[in-house]
N, CA and C atoms as a LAMMPS dump frame, in Angstrom:
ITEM: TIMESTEP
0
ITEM: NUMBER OF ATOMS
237
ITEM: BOX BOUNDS ff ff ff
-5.0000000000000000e+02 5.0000000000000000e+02
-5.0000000000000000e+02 5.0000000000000000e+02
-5.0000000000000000e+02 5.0000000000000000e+02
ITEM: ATOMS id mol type element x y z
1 1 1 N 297.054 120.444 -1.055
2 1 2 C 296.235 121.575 -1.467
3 1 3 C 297.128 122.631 -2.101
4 2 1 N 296.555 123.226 -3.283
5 2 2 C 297.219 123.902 -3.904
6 2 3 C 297.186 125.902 -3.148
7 3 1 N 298.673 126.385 -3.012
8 3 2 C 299.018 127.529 -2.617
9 3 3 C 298.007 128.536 -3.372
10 4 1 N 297.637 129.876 -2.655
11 4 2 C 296.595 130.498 -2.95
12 4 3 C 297.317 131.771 -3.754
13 5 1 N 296.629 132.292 -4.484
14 5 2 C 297 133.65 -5.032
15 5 3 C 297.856 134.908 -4.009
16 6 1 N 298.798 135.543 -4.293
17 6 2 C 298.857 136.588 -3.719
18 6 3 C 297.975 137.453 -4.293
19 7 1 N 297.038 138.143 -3.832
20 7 2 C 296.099 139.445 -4.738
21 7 3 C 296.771 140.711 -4.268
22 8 1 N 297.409 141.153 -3.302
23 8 2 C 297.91 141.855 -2.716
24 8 3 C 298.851 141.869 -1.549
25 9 1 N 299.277 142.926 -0.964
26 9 2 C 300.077 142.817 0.172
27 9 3 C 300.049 143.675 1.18
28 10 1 N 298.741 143.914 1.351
29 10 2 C 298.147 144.969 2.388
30 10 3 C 296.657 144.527 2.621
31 11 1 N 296.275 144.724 3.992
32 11 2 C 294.948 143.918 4.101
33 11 3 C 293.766 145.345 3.69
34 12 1 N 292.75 144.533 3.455
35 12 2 C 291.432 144.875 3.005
36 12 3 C 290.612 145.827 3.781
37 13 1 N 290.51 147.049 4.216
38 13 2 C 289.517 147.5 5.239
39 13 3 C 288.321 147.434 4.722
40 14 1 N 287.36 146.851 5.449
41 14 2 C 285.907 146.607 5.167
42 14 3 C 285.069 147.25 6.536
43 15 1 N 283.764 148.048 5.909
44 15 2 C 283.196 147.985 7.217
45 15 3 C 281.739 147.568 6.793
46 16 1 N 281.752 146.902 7.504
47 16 2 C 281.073 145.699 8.138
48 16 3 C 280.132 145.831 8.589
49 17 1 N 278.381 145.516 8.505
50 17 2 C 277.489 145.923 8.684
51 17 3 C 276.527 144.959 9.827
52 18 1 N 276.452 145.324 11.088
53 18 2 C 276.042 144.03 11.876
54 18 3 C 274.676 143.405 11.271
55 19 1 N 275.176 142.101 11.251
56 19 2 C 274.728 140.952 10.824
57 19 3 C 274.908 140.449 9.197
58 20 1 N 275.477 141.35 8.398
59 20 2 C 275.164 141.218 7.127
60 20 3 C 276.456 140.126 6.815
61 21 1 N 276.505 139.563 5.59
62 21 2 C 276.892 138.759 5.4
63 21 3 C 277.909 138.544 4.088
64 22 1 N 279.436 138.687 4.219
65 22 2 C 280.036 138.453 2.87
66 22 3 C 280.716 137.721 3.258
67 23 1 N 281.078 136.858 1.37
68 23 2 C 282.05 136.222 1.55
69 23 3 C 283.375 136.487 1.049
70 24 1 N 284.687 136.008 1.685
71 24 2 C 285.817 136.564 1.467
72 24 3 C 286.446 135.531 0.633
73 25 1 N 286.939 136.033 -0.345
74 25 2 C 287.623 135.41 -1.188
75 25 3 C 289.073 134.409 -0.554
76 26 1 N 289.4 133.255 -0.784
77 26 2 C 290.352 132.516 -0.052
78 26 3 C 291.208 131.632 -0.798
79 27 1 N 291.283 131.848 -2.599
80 27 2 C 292.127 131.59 -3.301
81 27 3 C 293.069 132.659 -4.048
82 28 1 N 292.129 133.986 -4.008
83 28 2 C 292.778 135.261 -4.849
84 28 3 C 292.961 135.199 -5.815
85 29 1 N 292 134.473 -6.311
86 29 2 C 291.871 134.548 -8.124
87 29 3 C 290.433 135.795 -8.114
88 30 1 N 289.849 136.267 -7.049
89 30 2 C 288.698 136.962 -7.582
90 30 3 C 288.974 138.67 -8.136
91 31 1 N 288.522 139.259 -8.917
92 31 2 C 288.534 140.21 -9.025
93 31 3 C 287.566 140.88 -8.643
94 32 1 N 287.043 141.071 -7.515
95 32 2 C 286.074 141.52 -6.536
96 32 3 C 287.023 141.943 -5.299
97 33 1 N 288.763 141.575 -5.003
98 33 2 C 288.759 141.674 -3.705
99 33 3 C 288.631 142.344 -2.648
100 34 1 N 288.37 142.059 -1.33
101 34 2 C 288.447 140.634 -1.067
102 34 3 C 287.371 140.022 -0.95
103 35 1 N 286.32 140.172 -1.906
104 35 2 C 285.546 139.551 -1.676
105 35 3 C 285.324 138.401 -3.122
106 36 1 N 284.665 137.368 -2.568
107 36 2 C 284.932 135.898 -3.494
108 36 3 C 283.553 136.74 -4.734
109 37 1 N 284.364 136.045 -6.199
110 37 2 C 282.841 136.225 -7.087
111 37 3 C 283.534 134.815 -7.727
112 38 1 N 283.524 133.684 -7.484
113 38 2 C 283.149 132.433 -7.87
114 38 3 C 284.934 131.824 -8.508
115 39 1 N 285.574 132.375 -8.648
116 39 2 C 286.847 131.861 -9.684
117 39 3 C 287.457 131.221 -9.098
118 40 1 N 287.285 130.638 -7.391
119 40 2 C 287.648 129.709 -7.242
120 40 3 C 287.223 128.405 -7.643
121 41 1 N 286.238 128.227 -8.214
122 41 2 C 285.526 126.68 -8.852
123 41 3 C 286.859 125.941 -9.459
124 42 1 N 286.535 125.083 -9.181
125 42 2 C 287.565 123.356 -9.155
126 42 3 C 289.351 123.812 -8.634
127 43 1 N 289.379 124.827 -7.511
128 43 2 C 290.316 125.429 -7.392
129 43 3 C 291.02 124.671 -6.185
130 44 1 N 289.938 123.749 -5.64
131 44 2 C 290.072 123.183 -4.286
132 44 3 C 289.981 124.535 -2.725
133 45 1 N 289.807 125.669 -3.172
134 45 2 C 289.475 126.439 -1.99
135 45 3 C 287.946 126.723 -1.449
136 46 1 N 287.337 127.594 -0.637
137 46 2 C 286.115 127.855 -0.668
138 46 3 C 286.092 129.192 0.176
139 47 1 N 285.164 129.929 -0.564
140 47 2 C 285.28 131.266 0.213
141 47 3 C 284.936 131.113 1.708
142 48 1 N 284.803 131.975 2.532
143 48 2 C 284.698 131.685 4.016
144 48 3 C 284.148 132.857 4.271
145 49 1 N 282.294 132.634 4.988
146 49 2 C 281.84 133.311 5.531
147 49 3 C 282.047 134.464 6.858
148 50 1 N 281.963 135.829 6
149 50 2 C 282.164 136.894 7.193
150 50 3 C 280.388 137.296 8.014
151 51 1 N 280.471 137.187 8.992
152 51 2 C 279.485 137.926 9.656
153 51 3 C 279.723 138.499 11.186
154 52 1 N 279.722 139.943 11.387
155 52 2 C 280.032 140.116 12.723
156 52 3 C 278.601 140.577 12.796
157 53 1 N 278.538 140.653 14.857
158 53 2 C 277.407 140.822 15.368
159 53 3 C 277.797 142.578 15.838
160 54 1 N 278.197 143.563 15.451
161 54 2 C 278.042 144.269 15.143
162 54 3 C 278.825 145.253 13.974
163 55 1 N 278.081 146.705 13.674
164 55 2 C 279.143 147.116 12.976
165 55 3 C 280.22 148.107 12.95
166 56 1 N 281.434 147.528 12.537
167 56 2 C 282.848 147.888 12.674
168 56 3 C 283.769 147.905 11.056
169 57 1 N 284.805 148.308 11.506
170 57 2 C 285.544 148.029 10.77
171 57 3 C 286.281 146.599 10.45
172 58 1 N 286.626 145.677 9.794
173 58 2 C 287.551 144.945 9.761
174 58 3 C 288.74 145.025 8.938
175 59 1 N 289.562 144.074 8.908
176 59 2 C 290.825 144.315 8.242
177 59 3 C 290.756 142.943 7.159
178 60 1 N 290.506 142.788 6.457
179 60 2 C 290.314 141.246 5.685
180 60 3 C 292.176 140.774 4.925
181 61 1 N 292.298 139.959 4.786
182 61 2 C 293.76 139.523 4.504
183 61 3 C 293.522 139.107 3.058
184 62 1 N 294.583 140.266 2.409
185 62 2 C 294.5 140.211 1.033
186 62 3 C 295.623 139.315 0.32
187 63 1 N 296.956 138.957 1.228
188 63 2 C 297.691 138.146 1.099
189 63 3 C 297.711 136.783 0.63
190 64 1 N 296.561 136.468 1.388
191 64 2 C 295.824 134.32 1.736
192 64 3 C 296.963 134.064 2.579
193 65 1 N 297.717 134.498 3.005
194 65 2 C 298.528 133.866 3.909
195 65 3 C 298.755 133.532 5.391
196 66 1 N 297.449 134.434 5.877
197 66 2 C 297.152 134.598 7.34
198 66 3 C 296.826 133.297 7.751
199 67 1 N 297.207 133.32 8.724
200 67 2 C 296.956 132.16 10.069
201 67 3 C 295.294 132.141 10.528
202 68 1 N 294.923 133.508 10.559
203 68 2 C 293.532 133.571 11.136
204 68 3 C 292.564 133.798 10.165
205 69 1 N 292.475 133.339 8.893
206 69 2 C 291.408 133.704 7.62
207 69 3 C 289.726 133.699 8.32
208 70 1 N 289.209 134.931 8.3
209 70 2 C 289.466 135.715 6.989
210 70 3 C 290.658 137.192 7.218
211 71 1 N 291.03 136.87 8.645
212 71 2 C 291.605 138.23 8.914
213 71 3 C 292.801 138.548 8.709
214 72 1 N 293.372 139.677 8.599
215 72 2 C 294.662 140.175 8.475
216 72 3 C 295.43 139.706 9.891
217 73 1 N 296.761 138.83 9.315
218 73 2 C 297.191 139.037 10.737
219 73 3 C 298.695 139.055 10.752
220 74 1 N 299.044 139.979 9.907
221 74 2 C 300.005 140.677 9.393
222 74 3 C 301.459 139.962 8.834
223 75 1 N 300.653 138.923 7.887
224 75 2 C 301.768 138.059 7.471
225 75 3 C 302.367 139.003 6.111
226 76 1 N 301.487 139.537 5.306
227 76 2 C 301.724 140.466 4.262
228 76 3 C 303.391 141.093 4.681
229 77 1 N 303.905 141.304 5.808
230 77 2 C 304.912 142.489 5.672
231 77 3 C 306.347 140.877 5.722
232 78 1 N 306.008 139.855 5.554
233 78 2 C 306.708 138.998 5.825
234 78 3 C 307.074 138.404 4.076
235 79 1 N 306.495 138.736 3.242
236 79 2 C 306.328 138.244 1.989
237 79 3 C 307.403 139.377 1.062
């Protein structure tokens, strides 16, 4: 599988609306980030559904390099 875009190197704060539903971009070709608007097609990635059951803040990983996608989990300061 082919290595994903760096789009950045600081994660994404999103807040997050309980139940609502985005998707997070997981190749970093989108210019939406972090959220996916399609430019991964024939990229071999697929965006990955966010939904929390309530609402908060999250931290979304703008890197692609996290362990825990979709979240920040602070690989960015390692790059």
């Amino acid at each position: 599988m082919p290595k994903p875009i760096i789009a950045q190197k600081s994660p994404c704060p999103l807040e997050v609306e309980a139940g609502q539903v985005y998707f997070w971009c997981a190749c970093g070709k989108s210019k939406r980030q972090p959220y996916c608007d399609g430019s991964h097609t024939a990229s071999g990635f697929n965006p990955l559904r966010v939904a929390e059951a309530e609402a908060k803040t999250v931290y979304l990983c703008a890197c692609k390099q996290t362990i825990t996608p979709p979240y920040c989990d602070g690989s960015h300061t390692k790059l």
